[in-house]
N, C-alpha and C positions, 0 to 999 in steps of 0.2 A: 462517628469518629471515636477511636478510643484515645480516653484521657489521663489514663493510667499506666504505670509502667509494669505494674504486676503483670496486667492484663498481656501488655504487649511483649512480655519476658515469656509468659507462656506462649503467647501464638509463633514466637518468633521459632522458641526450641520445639514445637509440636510440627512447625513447616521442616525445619533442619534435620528433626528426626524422621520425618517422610520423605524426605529427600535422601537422607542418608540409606535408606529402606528399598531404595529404588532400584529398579535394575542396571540402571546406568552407572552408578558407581561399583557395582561389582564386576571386579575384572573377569567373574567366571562367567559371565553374562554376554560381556563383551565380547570375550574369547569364542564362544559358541557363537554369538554374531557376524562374527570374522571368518569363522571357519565355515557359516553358511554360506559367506559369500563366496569363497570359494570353493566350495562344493558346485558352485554356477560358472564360478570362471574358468575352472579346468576345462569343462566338456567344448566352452568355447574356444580356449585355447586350443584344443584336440583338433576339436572339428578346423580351426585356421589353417593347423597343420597340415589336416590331411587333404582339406580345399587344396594348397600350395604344392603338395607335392601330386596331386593330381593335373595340378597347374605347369609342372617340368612334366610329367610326364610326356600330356599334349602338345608341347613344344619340342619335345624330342620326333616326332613326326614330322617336323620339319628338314629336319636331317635323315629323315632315312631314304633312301632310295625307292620308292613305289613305284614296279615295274608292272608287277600285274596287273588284274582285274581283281584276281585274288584279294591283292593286298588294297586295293582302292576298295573294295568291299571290305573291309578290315577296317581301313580310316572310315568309311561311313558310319559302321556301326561304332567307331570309338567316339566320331562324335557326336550321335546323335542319345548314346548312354551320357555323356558328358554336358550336352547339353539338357536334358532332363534331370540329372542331378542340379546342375546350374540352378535350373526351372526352381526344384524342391530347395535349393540353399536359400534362396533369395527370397521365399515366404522364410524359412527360420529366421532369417535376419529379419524380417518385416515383423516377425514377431517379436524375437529378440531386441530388439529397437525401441520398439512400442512398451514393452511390458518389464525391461529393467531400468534401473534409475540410472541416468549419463554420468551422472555423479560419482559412481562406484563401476560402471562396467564402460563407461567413456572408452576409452583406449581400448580395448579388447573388442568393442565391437567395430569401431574403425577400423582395427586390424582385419577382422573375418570380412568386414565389405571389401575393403580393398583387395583380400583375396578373392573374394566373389565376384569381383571387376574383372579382377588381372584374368581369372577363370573365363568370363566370356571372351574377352580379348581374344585371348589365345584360340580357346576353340573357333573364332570367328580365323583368327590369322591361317591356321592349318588349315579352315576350307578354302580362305585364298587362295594359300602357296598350292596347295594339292589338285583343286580342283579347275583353278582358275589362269594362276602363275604359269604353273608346268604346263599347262595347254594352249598356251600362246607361243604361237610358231613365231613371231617376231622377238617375241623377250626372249625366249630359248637360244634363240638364236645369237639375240646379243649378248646374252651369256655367257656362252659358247665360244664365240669371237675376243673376250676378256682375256 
């Protein structure tokens, strides 16, 4: 224990001055810390985007009229690329998830799962309506009769 004030005048300004030294008070430190982070939060934000607007796209299948074979081969292959993309988002979030801190990417990564949701949804709803809906001669029908 020290019983001196000399002693404890020193230690005190020796800590205040290492403190002061630190990277933490300096705003250009900070600054670069902040702009790290988001150098991480764009590419998620990006990617939410382009998740969602892949997400109306596939839901615009639902409205279109599928007459042919042609075009039912067309929705197969839209959604079997869309579910393999699916497949690949949902390891980045698994990674994404695991490897940033909630603290600072909380909300942005909420955001991209929930478009990673809405994304299966959807691709599952189009192979409904298309594959399963339109080929039921009783729902057509009562449709039809509407």
């Amino acid at each position: 224990m020290v019983k001196d004030i000399g002693t404890i005048e020193t230690k005190t300004e020796n800590l205040i001055s290492s403190y002061t030294q630190n990277p933490l008070s300096d705003p250009e430190a900070i600054n670069l810390f902040l702009d790290n982070i988001n150098k991480i939060r764009k590419p998620v934000l990006k990617a939410t985007d382009i998740i969602r607007e892949i997400d109306k796209l596939i839901l615009l299948i639902t409205w279109v009229d599928v007459k042919s074979s042609e075009d039912e081969q067309k929705v197969k292959e839209i959604i079997q690329i869309s579910d393999s993309f699916h497949k690949d988002v949902i390891k980045v979030f698994a990674w994404l998830n695991k490897n940033l801190p909630k603290r600072m990417f909380g909300e942005a990564l909420k955001n991209f799962k929930n478009a990673v949701d809405d994304l299966e949804d959807s691709i599952n709803e189009v192979e409904q309506v298309i594959f399963v809906f339109r080929k039921d001669k009783e729902l057509t029908d009562i449709i039809d009769n509407l």
